[in-house]
mmCIF file of the N, C-alpha and C atoms, coordinates in Angstrom:
data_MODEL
# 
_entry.id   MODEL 
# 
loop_
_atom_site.group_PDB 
_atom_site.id 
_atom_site.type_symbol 
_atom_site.label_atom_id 
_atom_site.label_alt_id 
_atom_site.label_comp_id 
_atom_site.label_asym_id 
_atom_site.label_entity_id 
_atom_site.label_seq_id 
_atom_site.pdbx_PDB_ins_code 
_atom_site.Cartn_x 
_atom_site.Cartn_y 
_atom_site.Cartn_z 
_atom_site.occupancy 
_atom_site.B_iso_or_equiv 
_atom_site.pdbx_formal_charge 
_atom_site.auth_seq_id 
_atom_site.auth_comp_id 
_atom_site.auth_asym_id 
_atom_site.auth_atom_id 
_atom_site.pdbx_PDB_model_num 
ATOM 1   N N  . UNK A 1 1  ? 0.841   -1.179 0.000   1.00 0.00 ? 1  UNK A N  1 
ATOM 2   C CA . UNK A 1 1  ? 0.000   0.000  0.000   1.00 0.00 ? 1  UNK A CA 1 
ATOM 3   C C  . UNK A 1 1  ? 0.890   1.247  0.000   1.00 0.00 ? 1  UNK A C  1 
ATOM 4   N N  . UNK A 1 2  ? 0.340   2.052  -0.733  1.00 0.00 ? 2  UNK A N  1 
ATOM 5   C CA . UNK A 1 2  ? 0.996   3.466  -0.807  1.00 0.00 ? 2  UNK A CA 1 
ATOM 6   C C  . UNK A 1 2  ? 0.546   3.844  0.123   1.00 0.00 ? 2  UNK A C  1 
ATOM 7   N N  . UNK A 1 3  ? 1.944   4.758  1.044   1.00 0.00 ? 3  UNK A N  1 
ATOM 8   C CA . UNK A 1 3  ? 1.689   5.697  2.313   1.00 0.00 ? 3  UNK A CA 1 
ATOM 9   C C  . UNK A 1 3  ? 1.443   7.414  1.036   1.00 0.00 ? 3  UNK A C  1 
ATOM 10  N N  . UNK A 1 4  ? 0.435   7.812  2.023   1.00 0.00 ? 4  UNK A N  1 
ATOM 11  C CA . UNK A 1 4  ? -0.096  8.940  1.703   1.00 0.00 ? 4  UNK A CA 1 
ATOM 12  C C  . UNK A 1 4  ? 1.596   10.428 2.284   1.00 0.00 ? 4  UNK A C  1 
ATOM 13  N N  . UNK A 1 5  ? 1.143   11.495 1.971   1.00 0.00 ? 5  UNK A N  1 
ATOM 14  C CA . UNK A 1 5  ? 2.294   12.175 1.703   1.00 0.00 ? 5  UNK A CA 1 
ATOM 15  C C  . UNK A 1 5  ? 1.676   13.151 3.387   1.00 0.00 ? 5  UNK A C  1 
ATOM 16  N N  . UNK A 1 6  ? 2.651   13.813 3.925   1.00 0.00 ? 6  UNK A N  1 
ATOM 17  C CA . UNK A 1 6  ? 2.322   14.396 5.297   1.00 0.00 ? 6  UNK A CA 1 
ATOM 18  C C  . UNK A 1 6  ? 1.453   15.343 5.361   1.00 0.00 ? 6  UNK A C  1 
ATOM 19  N N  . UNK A 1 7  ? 0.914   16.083 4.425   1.00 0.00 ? 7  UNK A N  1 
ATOM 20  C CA . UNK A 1 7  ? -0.132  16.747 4.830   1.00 0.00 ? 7  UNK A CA 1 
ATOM 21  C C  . UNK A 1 7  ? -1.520  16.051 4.221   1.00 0.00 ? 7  UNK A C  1 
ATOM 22  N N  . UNK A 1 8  ? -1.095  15.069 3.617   1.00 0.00 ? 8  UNK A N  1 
ATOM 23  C CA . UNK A 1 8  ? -2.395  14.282 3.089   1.00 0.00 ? 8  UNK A CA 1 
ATOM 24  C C  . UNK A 1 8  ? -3.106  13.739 4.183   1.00 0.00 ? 8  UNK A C  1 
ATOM 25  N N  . UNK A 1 9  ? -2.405  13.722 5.959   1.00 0.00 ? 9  UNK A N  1 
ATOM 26  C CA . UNK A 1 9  ? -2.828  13.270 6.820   1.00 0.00 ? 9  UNK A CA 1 
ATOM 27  C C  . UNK A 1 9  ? -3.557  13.882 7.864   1.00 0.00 ? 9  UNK A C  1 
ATOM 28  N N  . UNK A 1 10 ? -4.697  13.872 8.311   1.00 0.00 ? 10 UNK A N  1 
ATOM 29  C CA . UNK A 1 10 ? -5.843  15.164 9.100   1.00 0.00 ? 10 UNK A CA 1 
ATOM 30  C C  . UNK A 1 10 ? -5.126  15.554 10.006  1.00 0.00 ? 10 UNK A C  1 
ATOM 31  N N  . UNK A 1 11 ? -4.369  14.655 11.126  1.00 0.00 ? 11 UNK A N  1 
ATOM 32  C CA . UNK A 1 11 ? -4.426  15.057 11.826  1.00 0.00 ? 11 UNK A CA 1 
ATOM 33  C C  . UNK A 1 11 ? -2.534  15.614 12.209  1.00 0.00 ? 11 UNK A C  1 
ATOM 34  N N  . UNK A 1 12 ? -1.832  15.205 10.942  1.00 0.00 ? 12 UNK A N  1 
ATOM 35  C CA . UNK A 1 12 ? -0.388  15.809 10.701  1.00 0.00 ? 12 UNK A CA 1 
ATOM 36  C C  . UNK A 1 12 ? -0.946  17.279 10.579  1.00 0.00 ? 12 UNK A C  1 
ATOM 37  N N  . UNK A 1 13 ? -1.817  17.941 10.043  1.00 0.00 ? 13 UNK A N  1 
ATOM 38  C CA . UNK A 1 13 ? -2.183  19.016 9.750   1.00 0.00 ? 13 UNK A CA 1 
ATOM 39  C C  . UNK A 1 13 ? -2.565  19.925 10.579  1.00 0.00 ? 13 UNK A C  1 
ATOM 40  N N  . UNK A 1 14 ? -3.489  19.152 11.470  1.00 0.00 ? 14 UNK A N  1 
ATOM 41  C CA . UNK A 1 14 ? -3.966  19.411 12.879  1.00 0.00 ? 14 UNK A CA 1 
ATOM 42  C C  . UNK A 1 14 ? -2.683  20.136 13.143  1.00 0.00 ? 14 UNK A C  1 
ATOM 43  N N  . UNK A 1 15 ? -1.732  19.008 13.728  1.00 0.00 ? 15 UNK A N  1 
ATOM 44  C CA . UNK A 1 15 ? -0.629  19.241 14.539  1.00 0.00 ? 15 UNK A CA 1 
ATOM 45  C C  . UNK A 1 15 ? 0.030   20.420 14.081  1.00 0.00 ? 15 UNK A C  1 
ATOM 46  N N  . UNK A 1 16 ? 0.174   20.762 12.921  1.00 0.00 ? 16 UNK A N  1 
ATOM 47  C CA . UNK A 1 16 ? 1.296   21.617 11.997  1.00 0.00 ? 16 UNK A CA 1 
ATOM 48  C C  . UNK A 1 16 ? 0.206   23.307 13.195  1.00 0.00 ? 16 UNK A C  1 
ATOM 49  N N  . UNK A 1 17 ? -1.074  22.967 12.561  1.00 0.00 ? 17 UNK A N  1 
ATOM 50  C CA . UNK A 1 17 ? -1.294  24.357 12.562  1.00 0.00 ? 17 UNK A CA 1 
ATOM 51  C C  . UNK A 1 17 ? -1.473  24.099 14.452  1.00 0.00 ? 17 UNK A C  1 
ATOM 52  N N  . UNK A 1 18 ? -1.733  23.246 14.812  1.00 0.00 ? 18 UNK A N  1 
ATOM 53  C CA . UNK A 1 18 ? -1.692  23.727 16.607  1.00 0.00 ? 18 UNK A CA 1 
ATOM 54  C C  . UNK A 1 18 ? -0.321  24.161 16.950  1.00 0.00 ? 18 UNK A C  1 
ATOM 55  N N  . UNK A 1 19 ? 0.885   23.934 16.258  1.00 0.00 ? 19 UNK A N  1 
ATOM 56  C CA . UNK A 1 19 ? 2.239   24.523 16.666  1.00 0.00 ? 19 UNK A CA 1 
ATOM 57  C C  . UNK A 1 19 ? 2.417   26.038 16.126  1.00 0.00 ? 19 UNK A C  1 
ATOM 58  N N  . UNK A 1 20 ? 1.569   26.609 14.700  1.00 0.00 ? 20 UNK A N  1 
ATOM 59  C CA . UNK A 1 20 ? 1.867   27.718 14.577  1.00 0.00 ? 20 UNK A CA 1 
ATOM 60  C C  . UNK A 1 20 ? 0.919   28.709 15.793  1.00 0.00 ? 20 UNK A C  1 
ATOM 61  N N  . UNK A 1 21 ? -0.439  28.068 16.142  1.00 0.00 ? 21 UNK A N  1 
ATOM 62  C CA . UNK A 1 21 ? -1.119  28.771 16.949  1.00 0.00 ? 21 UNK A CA 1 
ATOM 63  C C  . UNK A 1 21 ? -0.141  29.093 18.478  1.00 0.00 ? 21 UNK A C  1 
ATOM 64  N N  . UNK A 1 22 ? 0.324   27.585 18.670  1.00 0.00 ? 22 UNK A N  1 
ATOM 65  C CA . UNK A 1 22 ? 1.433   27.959 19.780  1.00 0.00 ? 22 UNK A CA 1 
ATOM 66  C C  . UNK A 1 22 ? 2.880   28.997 19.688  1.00 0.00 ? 22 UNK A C  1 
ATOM 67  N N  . UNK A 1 23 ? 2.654   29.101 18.925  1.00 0.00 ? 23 UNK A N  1 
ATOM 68  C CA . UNK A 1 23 ? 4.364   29.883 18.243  1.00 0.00 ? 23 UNK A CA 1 
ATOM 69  C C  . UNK A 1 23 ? 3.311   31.536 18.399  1.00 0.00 ? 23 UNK A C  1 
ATOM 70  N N  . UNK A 1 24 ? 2.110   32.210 18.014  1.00 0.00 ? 24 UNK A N  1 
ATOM 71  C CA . UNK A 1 24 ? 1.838   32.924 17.918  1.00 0.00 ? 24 UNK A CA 1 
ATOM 72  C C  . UNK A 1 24 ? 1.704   33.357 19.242  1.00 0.00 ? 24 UNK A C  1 
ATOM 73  N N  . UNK A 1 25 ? 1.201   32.925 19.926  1.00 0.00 ? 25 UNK A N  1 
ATOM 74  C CA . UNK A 1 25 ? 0.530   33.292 21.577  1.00 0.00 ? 25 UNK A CA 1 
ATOM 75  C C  . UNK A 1 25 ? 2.062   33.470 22.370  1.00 0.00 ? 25 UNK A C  1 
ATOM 76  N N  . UNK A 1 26 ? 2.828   32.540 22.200  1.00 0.00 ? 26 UNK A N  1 
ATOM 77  C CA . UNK A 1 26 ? 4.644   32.303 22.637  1.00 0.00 ? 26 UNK A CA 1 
ATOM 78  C C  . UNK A 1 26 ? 4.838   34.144 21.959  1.00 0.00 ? 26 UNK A C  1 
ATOM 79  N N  . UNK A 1 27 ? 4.832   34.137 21.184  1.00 0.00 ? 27 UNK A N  1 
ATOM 80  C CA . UNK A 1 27 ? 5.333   35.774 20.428  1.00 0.00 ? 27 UNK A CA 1 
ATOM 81  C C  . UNK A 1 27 ? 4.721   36.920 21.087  1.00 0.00 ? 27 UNK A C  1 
ATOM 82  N N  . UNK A 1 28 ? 3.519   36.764 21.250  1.00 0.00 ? 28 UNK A N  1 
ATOM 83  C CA . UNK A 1 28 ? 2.461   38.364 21.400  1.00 0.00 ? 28 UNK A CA 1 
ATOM 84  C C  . UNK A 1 28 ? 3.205   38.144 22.937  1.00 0.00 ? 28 UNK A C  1 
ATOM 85  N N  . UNK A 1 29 ? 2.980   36.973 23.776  1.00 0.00 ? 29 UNK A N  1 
ATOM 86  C CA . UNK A 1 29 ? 3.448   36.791 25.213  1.00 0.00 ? 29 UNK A CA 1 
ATOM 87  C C  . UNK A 1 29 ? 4.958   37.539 25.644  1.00 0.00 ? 29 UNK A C  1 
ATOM 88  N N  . UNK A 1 30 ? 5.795   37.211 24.654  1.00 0.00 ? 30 UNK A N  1 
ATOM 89  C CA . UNK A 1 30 ? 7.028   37.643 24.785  1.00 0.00 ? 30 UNK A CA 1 
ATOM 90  C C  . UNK A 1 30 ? 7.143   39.018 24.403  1.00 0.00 ? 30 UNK A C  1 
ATOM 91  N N  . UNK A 1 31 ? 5.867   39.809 23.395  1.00 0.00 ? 31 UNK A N  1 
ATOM 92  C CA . UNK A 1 31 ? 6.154   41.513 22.875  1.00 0.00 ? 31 UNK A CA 1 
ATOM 93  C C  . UNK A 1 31 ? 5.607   41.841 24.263  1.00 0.00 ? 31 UNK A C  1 
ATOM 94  N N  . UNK A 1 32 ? 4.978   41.355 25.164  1.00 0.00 ? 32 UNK A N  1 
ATOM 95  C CA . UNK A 1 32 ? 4.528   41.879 26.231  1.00 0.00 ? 32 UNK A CA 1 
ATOM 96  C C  . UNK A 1 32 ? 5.366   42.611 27.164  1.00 0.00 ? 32 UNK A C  1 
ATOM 97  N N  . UNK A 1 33 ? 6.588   41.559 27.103  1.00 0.00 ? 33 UNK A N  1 
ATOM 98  C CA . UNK A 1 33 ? 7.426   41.675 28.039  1.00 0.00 ? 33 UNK A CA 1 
ATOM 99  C C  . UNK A 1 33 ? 8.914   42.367 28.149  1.00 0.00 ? 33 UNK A C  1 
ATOM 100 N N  . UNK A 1 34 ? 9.254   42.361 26.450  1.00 0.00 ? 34 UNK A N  1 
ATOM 101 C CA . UNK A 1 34 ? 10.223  42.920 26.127  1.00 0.00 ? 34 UNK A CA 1 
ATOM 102 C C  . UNK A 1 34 ? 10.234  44.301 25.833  1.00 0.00 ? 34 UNK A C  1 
ATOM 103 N N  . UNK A 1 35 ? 11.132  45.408 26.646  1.00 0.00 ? 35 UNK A N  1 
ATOM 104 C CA . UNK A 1 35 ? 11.123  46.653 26.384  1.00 0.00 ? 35 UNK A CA 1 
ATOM 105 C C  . UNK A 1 35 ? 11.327  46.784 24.849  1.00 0.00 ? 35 UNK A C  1 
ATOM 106 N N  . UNK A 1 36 ? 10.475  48.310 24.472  1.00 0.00 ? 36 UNK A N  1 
ATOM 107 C CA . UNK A 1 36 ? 10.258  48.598 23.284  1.00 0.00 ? 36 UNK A CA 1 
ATOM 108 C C  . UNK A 1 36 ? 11.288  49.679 22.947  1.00 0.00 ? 36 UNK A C  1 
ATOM 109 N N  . UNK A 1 37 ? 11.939  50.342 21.985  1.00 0.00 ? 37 UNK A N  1 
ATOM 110 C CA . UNK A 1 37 ? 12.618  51.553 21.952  1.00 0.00 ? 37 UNK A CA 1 
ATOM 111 C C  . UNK A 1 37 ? 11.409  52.670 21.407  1.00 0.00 ? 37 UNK A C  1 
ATOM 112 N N  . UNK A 1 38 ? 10.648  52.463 21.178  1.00 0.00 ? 38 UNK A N  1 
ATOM 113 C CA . UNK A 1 38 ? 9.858   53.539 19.942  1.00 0.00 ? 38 UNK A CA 1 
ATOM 114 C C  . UNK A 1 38 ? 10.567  54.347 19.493  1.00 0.00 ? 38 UNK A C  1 
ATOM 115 N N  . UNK A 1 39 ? 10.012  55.246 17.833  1.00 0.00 ? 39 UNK A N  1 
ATOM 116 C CA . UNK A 1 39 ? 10.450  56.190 17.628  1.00 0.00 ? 39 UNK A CA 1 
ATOM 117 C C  . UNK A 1 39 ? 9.154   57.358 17.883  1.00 0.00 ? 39 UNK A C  1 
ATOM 118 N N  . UNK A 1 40 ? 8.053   56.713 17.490  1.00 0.00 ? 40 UNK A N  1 
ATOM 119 C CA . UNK A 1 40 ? 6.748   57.611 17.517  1.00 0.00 ? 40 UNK A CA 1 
ATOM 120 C C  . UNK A 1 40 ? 5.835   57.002 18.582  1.00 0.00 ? 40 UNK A C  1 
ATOM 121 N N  . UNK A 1 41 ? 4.659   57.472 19.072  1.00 0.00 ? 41 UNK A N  1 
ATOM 122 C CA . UNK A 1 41 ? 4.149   57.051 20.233  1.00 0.00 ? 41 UNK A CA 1 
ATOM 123 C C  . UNK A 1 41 ? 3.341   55.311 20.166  1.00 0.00 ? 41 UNK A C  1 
ATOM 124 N N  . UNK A 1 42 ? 3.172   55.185 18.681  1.00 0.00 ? 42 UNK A N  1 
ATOM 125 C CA . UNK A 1 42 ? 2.026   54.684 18.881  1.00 0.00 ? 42 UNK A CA 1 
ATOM 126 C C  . UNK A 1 42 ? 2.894   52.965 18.332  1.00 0.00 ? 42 UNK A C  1 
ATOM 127 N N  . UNK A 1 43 ? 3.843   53.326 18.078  1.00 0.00 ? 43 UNK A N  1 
ATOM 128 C CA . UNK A 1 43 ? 5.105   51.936 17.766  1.00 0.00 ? 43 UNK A CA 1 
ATOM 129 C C  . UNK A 1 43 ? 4.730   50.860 19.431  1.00 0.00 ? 43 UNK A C  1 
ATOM 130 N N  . UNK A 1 44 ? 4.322   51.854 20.476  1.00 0.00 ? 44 UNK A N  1 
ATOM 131 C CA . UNK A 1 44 ? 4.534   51.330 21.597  1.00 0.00 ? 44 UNK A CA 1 
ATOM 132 C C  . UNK A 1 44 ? 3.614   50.215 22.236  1.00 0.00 ? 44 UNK A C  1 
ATOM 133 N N  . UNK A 1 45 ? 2.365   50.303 21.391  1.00 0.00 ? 45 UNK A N  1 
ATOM 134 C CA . UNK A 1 45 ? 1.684   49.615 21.365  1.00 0.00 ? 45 UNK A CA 1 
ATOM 135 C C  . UNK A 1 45 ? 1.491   48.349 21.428  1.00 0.00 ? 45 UNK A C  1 
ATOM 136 N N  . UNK A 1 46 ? 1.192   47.555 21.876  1.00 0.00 ? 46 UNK A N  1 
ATOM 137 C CA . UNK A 1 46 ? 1.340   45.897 22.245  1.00 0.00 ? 46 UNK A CA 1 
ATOM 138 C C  . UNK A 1 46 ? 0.713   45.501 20.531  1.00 0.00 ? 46 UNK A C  1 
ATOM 139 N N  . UNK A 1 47 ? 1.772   44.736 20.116  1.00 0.00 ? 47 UNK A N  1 
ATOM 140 C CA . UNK A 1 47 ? 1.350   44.051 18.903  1.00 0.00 ? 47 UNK A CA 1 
ATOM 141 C C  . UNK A 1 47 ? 1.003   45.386 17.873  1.00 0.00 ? 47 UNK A C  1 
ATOM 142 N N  . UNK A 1 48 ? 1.291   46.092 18.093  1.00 0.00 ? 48 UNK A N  1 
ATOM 143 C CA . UNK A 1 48 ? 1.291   47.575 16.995  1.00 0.00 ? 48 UNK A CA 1 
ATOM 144 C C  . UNK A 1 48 ? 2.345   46.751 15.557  1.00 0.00 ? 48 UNK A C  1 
ATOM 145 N N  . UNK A 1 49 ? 3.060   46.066 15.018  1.00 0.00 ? 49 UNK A N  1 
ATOM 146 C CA . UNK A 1 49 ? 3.389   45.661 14.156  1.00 0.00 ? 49 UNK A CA 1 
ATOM 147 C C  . UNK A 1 49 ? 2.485   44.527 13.258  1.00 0.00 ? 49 UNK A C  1 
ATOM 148 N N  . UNK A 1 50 ? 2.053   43.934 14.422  1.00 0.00 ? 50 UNK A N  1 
ATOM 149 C CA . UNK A 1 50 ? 1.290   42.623 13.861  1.00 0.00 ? 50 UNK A CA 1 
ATOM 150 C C  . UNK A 1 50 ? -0.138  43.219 13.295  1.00 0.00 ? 50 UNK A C  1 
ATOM 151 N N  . UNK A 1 51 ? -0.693  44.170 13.970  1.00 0.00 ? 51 UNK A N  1 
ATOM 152 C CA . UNK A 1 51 ? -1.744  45.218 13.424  1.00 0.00 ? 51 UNK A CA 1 
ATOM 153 C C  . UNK A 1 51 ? -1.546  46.156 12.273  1.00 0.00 ? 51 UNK A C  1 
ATOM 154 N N  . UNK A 1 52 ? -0.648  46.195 12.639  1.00 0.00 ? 52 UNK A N  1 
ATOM 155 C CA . UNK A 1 52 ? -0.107  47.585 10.687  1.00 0.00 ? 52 UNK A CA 1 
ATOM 156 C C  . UNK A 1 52 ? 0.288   46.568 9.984   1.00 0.00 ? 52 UNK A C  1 
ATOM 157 N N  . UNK A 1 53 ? 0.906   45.448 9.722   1.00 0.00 ? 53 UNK A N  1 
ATOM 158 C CA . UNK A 1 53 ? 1.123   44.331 9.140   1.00 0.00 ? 53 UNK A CA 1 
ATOM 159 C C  . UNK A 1 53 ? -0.399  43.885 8.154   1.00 0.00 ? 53 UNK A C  1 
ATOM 160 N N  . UNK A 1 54 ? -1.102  43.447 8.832   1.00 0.00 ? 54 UNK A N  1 
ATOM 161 C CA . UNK A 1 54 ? -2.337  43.051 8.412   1.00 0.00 ? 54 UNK A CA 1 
ATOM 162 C C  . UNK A 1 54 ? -3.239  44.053 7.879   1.00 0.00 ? 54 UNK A C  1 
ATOM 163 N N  . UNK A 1 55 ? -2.936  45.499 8.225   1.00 0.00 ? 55 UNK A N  1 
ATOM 164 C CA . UNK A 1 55 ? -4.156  46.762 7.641   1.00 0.00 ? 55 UNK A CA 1 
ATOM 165 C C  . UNK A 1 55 ? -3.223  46.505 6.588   1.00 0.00 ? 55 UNK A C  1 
ATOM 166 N N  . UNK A 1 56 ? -2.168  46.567 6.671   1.00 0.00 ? 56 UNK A N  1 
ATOM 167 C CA . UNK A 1 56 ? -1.218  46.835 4.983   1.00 0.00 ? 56 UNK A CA 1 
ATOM 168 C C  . UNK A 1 56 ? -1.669  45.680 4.049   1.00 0.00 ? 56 UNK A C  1 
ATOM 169 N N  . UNK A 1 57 ? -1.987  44.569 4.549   1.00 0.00 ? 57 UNK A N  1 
ATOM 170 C CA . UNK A 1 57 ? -1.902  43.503 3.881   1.00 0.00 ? 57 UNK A CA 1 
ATOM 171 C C  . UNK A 1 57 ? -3.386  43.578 3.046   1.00 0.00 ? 57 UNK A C  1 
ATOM 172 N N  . UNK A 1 58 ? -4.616  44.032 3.808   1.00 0.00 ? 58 UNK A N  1 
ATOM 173 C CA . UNK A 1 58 ? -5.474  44.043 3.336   1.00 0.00 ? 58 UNK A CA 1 
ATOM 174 C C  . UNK A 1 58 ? -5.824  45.040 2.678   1.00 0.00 ? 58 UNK A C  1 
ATOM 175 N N  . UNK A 1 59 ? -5.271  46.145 3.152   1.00 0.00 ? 59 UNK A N  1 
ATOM 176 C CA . UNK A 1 59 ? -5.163  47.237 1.834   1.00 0.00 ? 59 UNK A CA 1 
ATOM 177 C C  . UNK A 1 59 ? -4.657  46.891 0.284   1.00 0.00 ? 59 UNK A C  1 
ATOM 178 N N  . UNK A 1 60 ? -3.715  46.180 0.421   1.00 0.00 ? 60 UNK A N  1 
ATOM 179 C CA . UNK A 1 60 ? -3.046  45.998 -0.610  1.00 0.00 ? 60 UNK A CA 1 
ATOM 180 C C  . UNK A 1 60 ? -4.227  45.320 -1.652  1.00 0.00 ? 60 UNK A C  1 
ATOM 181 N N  . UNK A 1 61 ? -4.583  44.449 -0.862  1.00 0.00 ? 61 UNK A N  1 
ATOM 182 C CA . UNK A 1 61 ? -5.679  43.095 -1.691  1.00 0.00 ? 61 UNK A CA 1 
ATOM 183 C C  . UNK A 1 61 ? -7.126  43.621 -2.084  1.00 0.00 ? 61 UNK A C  1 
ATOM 184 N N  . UNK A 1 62 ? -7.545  44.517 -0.935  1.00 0.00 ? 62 UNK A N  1 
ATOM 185 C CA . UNK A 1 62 ? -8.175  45.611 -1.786  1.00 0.00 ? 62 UNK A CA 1 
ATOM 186 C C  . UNK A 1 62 ? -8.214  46.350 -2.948  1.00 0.00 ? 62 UNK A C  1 
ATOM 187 N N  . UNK A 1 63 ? -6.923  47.196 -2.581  1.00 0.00 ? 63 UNK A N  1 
ATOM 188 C CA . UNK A 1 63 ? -6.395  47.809 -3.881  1.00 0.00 ? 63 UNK A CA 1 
ATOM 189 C C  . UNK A 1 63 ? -6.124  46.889 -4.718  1.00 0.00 ? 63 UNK A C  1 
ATOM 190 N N  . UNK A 1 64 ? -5.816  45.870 -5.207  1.00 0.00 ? 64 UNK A N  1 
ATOM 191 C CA . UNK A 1 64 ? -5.672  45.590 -6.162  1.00 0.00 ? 64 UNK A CA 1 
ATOM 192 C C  . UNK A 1 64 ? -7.149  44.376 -6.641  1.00 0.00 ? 64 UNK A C  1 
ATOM 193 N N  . UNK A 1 65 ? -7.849  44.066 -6.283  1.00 0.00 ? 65 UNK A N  1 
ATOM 194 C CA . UNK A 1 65 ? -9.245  43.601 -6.589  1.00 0.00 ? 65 UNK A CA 1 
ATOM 195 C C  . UNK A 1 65 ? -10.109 44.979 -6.999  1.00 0.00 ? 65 UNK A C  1 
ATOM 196 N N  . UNK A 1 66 ? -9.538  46.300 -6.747  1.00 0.00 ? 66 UNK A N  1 
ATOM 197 C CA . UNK A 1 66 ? -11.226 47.015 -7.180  1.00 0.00 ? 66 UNK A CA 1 
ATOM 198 C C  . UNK A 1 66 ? -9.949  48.078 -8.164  1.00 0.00 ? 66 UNK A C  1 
ATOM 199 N N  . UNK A 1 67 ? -8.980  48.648 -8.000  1.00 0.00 ? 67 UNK A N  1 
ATOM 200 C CA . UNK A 1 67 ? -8.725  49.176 -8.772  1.00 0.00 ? 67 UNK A CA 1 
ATOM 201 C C  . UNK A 1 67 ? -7.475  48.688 -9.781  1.00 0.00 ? 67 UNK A C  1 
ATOM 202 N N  . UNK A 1 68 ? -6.162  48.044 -9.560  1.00 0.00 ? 68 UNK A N  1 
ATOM 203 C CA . UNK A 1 68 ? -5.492  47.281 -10.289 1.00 0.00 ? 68 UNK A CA 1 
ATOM 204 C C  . UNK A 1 68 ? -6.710  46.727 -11.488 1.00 0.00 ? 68 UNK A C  1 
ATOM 205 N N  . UNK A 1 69 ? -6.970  45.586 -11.398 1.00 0.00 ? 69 UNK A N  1 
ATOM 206 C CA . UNK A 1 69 ? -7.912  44.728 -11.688 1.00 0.00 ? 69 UNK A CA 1 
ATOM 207 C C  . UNK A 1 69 ? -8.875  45.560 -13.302 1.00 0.00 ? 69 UNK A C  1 
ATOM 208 N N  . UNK A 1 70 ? -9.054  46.586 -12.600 1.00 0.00 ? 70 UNK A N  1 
ATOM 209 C CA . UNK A 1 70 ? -9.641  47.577 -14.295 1.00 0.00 ? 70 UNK A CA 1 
ATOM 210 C C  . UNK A 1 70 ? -9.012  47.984 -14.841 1.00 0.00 ? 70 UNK A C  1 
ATOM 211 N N  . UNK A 1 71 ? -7.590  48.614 -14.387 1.00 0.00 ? 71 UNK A N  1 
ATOM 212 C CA . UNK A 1 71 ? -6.425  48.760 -15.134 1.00 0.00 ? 71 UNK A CA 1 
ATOM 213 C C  . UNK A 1 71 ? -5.418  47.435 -16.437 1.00 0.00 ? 71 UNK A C  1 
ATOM 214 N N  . UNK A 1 72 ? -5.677  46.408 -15.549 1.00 0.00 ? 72 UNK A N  1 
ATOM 215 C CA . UNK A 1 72 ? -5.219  45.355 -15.944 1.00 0.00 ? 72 UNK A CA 1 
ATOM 216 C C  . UNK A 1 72 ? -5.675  44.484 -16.716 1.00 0.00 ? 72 UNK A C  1 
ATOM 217 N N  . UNK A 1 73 ? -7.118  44.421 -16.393 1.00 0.00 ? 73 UNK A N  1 
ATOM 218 C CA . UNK A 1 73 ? -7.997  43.426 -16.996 1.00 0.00 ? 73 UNK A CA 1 
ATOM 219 C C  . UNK A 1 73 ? -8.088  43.326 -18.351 1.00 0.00 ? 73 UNK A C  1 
ATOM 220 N N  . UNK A 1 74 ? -8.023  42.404 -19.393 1.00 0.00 ? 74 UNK A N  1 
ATOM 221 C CA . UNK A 1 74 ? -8.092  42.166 -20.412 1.00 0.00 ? 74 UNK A CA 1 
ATOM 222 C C  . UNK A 1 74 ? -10.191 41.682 -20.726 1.00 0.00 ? 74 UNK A C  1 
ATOM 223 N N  . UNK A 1 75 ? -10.226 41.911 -21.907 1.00 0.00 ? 75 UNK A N  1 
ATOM 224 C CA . UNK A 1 75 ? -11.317 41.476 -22.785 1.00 0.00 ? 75 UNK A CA 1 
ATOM 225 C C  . UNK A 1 75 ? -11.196 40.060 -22.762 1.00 0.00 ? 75 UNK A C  1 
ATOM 226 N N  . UNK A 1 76 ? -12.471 39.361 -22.882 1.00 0.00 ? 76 UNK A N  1 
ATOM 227 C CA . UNK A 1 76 ? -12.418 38.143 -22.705 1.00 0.00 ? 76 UNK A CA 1 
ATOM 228 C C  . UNK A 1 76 ? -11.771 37.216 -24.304 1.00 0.00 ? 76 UNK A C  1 
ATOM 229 N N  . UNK A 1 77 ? -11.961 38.524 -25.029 1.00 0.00 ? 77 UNK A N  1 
ATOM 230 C CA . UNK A 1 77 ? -11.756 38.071 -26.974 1.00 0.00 ? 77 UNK A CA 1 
ATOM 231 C C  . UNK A 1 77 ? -10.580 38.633 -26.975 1.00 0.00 ? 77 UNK A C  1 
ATOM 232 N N  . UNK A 1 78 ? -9.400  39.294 -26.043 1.00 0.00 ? 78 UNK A N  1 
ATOM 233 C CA . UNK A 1 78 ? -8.162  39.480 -26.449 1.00 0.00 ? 78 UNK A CA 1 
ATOM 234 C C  . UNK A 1 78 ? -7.014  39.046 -27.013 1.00 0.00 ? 78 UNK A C  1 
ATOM 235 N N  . UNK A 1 79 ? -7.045  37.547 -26.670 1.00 0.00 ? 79 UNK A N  1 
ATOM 236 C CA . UNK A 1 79 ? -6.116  37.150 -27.956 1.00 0.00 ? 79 UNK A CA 1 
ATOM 237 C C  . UNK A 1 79 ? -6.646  35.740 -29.045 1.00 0.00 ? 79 UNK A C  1 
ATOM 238 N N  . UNK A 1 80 ? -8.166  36.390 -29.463 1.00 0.00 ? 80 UNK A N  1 
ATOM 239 C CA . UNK A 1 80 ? -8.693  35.604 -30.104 1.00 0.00 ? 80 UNK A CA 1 
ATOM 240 C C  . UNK A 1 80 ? -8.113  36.634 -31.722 1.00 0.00 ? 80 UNK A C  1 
# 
């Protein structure tokens, strides 16, 4: 019998993502604790990176689903 490949397995998968959930909570736990230098006030913020991280991220995917996207978009008969 063919063995299936490691994420072909439920609960290898399980495991994968219960270690990144643990790796995340381990991180925010540790920005808690570690002095910050800031340059501006609001750097100081608990998890202030992981939050501008993600507005950027979804801005981006925004921007480019409503306006990229009309710029870019081709005719469906373009290289007919």
């Amino acid at each position: 019998m063919k063995e299936g490949r490691f994420f072909d397995q439920p609960h290898n998968v399980k495991r994968l993502l219960m270690g990144f959930y643990i790796f995340l909570v381990l991180l925010i736990v540790v920005d808690l604790f570690f002095p910050k230098h800031p340059v501006v006030p609001w750097e100081g913020y608990p998890s202030f990176y992981g939050a501008y991280g993600f507005v950027a991220y979804v801005t981006i995917v925004v921007a480019s689903n409503y306006i990229l996207r009309k710029l870019l978009k081709r005719k469906e008969d373009y290289y007919d």
